[in-house]
C-alpha positions as CSV (number, residue, x, y, z in Angstrom):
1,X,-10.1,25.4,214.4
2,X,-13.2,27.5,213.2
3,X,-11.0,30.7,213.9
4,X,-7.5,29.0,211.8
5,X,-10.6,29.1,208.8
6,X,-11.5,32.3,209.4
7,X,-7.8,33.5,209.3
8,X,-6.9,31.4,206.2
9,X,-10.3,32.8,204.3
10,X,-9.1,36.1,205.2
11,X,-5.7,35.6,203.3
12,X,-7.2,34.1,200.5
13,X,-9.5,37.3,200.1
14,X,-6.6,39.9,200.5
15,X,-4.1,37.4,197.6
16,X,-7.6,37.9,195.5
17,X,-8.0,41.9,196.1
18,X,-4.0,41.6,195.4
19,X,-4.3,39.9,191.8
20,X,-7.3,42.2,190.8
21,X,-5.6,45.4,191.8
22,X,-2.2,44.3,189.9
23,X,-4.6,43.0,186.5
24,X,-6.2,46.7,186.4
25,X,-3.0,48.2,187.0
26,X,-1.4,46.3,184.0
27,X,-4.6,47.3,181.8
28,X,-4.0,50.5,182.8
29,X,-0.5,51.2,181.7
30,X,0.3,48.4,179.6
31,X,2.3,49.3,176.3
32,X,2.0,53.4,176.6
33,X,4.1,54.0,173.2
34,X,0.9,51.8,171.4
35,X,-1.8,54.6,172.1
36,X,1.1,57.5,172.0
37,X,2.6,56.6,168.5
38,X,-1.3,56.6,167.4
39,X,-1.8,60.0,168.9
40,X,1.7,61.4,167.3
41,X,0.7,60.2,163.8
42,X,-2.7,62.4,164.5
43,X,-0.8,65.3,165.2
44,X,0.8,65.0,161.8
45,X,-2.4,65.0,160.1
46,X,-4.3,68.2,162.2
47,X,-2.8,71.4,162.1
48,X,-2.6,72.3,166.2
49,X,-3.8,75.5,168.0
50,X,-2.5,78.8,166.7
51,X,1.1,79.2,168.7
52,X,1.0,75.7,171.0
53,X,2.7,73.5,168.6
54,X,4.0,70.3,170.9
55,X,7.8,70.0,172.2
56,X,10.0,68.3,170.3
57,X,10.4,64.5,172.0
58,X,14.3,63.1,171.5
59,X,14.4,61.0,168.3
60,X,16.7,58.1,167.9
61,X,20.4,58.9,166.3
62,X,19.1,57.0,163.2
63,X,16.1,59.0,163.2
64,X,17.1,62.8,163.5
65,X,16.7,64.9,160.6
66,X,19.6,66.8,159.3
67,X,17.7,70.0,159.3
68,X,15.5,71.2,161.7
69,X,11.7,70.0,162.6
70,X,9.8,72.4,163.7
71,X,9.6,76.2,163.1
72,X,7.9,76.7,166.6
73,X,10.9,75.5,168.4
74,X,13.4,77.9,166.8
75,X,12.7,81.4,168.0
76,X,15.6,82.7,165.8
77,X,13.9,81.8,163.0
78,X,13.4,85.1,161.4
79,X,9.7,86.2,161.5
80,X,8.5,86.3,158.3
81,X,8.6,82.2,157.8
82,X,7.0,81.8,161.4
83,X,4.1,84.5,160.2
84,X,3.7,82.0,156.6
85,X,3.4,78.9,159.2
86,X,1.0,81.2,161.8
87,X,-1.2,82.2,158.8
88,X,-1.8,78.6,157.8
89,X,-2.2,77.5,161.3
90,X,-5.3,80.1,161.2
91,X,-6.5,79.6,158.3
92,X,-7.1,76.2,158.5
93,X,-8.9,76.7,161.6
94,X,-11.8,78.7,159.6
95,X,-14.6,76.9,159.8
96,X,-16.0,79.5,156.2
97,X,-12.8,78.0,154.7
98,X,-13.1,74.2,155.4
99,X,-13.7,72.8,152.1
100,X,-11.2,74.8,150.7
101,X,-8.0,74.1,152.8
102,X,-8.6,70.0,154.1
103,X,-8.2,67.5,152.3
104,X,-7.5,63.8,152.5
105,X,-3.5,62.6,152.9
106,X,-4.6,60.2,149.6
107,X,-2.1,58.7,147.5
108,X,-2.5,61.4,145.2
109,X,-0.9,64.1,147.7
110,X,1.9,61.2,148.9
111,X,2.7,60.6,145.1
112,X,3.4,64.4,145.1
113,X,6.0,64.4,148.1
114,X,9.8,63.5,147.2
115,X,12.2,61.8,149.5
116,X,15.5,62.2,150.4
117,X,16.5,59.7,152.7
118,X,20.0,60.6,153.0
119,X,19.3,63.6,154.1
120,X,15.9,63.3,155.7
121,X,14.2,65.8,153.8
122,X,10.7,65.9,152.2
123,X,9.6,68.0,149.1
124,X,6.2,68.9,148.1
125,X,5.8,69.3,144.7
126,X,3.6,72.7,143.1
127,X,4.0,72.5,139.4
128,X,4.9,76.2,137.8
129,X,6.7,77.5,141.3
130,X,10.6,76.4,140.2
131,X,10.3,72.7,140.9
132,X,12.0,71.8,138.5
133,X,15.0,73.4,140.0
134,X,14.3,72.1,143.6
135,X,13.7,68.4,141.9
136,X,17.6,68.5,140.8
137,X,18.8,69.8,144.2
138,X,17.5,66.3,145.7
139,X,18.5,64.5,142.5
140,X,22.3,65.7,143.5
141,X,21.6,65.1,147.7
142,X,20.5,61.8,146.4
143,X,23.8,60.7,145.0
144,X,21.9,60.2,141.4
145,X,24.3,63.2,139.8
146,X,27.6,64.8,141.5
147,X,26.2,68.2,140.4
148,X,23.1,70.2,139.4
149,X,25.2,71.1,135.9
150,X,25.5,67.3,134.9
151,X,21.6,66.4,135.4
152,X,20.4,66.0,131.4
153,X,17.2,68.0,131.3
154,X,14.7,64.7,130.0
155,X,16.2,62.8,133.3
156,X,14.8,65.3,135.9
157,X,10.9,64.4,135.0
158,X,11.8,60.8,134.3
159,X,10.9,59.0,137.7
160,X,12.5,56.1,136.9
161,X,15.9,57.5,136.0
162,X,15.9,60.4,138.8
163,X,16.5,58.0,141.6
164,X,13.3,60.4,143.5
165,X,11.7,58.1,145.1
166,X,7.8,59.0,145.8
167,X,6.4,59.0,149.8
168,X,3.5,56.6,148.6
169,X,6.3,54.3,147.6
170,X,6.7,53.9,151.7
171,X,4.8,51.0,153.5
172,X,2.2,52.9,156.2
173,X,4.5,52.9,159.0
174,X,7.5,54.5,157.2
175,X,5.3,56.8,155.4
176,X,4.1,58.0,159.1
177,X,7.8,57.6,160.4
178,X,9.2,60.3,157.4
179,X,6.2,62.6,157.7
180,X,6.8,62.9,161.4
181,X,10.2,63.0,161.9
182,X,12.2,64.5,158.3
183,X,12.4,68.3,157.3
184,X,9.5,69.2,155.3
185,X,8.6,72.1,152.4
186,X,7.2,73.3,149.1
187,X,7.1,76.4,147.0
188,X,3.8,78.8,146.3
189,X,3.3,81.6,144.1
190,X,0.5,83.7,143.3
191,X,-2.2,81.3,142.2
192,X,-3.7,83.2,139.1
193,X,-0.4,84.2,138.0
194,X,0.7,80.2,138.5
195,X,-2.2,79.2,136.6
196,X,-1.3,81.4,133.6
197,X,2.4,79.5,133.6
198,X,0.6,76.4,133.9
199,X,-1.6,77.3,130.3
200,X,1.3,78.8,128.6
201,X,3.4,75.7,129.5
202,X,1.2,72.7,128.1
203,X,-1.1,74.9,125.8
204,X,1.0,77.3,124.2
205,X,4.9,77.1,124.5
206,X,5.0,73.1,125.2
207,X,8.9,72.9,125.5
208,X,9.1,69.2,126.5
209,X,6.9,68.2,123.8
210,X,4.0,66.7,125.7
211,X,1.3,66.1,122.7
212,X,-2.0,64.9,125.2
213,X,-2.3,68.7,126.3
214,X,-2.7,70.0,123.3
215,X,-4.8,67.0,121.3
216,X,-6.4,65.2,124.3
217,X,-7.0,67.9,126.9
218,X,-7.6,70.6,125.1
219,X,-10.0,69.3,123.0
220,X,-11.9,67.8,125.8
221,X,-11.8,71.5,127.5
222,X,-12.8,73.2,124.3
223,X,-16.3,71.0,123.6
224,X,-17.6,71.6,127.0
225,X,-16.8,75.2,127.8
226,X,-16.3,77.2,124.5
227,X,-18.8,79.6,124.3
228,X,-18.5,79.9,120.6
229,X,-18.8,77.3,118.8
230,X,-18.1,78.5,115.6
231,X,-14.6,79.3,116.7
232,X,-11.9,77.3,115.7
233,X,-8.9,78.3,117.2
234,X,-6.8,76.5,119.6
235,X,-7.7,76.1,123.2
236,X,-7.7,80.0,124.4
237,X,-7.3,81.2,128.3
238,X,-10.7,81.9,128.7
239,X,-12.0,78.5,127.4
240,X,-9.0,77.6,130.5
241,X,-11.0,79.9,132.9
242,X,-14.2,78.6,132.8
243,X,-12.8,74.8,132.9
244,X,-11.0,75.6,136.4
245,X,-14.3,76.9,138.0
246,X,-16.4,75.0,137.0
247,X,-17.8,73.3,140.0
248,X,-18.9,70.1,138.0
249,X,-15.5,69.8,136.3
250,X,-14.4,67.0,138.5
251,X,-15.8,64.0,135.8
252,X,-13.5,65.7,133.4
253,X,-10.4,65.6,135.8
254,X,-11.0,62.3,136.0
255,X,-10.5,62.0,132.3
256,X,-7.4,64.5,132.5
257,X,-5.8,62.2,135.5
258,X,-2.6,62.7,136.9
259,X,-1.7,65.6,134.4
260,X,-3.9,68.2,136.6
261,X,-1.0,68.0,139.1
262,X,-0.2,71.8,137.1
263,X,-3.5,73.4,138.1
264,X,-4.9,72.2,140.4
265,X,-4.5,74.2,144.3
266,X,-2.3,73.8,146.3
267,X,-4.1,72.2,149.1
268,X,-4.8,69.1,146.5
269,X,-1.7,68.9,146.1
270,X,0.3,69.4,149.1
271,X,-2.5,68.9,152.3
272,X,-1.3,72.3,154.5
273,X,-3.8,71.8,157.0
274,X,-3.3,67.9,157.4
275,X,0.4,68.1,157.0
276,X,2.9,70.1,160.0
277,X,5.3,71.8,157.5
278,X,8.8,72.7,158.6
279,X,9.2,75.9,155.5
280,X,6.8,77.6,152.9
281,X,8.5,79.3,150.6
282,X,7.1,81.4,148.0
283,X,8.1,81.9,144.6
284,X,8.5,86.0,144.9
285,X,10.6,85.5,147.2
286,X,12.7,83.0,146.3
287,X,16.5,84.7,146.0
288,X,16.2,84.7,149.8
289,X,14.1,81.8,150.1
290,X,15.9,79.3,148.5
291,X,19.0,80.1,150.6
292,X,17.0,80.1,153.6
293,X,15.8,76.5,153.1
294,X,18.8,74.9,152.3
295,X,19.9,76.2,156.0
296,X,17.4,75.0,157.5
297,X,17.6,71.4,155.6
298,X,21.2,71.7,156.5
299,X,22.2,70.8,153.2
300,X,23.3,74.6,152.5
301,X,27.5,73.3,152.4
302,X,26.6,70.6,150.2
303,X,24.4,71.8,147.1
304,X,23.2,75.2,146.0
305,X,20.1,76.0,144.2
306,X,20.5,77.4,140.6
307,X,21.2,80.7,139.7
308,X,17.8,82.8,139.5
309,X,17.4,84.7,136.0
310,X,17.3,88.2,137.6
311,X,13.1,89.7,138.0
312,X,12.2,86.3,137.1
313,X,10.0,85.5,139.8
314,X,8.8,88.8,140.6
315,X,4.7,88.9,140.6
316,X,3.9,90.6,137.0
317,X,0.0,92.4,137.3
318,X,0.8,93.6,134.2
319,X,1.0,89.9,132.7
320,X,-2.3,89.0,134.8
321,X,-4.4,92.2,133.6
322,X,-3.4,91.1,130.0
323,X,-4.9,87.6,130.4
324,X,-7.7,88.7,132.1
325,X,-8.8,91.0,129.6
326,X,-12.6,90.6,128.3
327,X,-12.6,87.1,130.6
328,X,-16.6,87.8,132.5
329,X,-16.8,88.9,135.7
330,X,-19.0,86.2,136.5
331,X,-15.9,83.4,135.2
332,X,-12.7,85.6,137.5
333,X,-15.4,85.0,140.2
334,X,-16.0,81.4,140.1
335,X,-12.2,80.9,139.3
336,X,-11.3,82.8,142.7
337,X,-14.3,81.0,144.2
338,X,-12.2,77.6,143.7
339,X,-8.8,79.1,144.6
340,X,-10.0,81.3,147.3
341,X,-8.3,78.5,149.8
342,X,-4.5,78.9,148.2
343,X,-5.0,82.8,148.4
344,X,-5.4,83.1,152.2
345,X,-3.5,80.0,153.6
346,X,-0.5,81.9,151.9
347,X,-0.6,85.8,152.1
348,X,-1.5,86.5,149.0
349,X,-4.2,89.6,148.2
350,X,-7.5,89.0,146.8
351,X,-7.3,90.5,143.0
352,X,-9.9,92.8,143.6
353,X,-8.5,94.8,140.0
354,X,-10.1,91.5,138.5
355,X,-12.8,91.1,140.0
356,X,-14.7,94.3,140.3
């Protein structure tokens, strides 16, 4: 009898060592896409390690882009867009350059990024780089317009009548889904020479007849910065100068809102380092560019981008000099000091003809 215990205790005691073993076993490996869908989304967000971007895992039918994800995993991609993506990829792993190239994924920077759906595709936008062109390519992909030619000019700014829908119009998840999963890119060009586009634009030329530059910002620029205060003329590039780097200027942004979208970098605007790119482009480049990234979106047999005036986007030091002229020293420096981010993560050469 005692031994009939002993046996029955010692079956009891290996079913408990059983049960315990199978609970930490559960613990263990329960729900493994949970903590991997977290980790994914992360990788969106971080730029990884110079040259070991992750492999491609297989995507649902329903969720394959039409073009193609990552530059990594295309070896014929022809170098010179694998060197733009490389170069970010370092630069944003300069600790000098920190504050310059991060910055939050904020509604601000999703309110900048334009879906197509369709066609899985999202577009950054960089006011003054040809977005206006790029805007009516997904207008068409979208099914808005049949053609670029029929798009009327006051529709392709009108968010409500351009059928672009905004990335920060996505709940969380399908923000992270699109972000993770469509065909990504935006446009830069030299940042001075973008900046003197963006003051002839709303300060001088005002084509779409946009009155707040001229009678709400301007004025607001003029009182603080003007140097002379006798001076009565409009708002001049200089007083434009001084504004952008200044390091206090952000309560007056503020003020400005939304309509600093055309000045202010590009890492504001489009998050580089947070945000795994599939194409950069750049604007002096563009005739080959443009082609490029409609192959890539594999849209190229359904749409074309416009017809480029020709030497239109060529970079013009001539036109940069000119506006320079009798602009301090000490004002080129604290205006390169601000942009110095957008001139590295992109290739372009410090302007050392402006600022010494």
């Amino acid at each position: 009898m005692h031994h009939q215990w002993l046996l029955l205790a010692a079956c009891f005691w290996v079913i408990f060592m059983f049960m315990v073993a199978s609970k930490f076993i559960t613990l263990t490996f329960k729900d493994p896409d949970g903590y991997s869908a977290k980790q994914e989304f992360v990788s969106l967000t971080t730029m990884p390690e110079a040259g070991k971007l992750r492999g491609e895992k297989h995507l649902p039918e329903d969720t394959k882009p039409t073009g193609k994800m990552l530059s990594d995993s295309h070896p014929d991609q022809p170098p010179v867009y694998l060197q733009r993506l490389e170069l970010i990829r370092n630069a944003c792993q300069e600790e000098a350059l920190r504050n310059l190239s991060h910055t939050e994924v904020s509604k601000f920077v999703l309110d900048r990024i334009f879906v197509c759906d369709k066609h899985k595709i999202l577009f950054c936008q960089t006011p003054k780089v040809g977005n206006t062109q790029w805007k009516k390519v997904l207008i068409v992909l979208n099914g808005a317009f049949s053609s670029i030619e029929e798009i009327p000019e006051n529709v392709v700014h009108d968010h409500e009548k351009n059928g672009l829908p905004r990335l920060s119009s996505f709940s969380k998840t399908g923000i992270q889904k699109r972000l993770k999963t469509y065909f990504k890119f935006f446009i830069v060009r030299d940042p001075f020479e973008r900046l003197i586009s963006a003051f002839k634009d709303k300060f001088v030329h005002n084509p779409r007849f946009e009155p707040w530059y001229r009678h709400e910002i301007a004025p607001g620029i003029i009182r603080k910065y003007r140097k002379n205060r006798t001076e009565t003329r409009g708002i001049q590039f200089e007083d434009f100068v001084r504004y952008l780097g200044d390091p206090n200027r952000r309560w007056l942004d503020l003020q400005f809102g939304d309509h600093i979208i055309h000045w202010v970098t590009y890492v504001e605007l489009c998050a580089p380092c947070e945000i795994r790119y599939s194409v950069i482009g750049h604007h002096e480049t563009l005739e080959e560019d443009a082609p490029y990234i409609l192959k890539e979106a594999g849209i190229d047999h359904l749409v074309s981008y416009p017809t480029i005036p020709p030497g239109i986007t060529l970079y013009n030091r001539t036109k940069v000099e000119h506006y320079f002229l009798g602009i301090s020293k000490r004002d080129i420096r604290r205006l390169y000091a601000r942009f110095e981010g957008d001139f590295k993560l992109f290739g372009y050469q410090k302007p050392e003809f402006l600022l010494n």
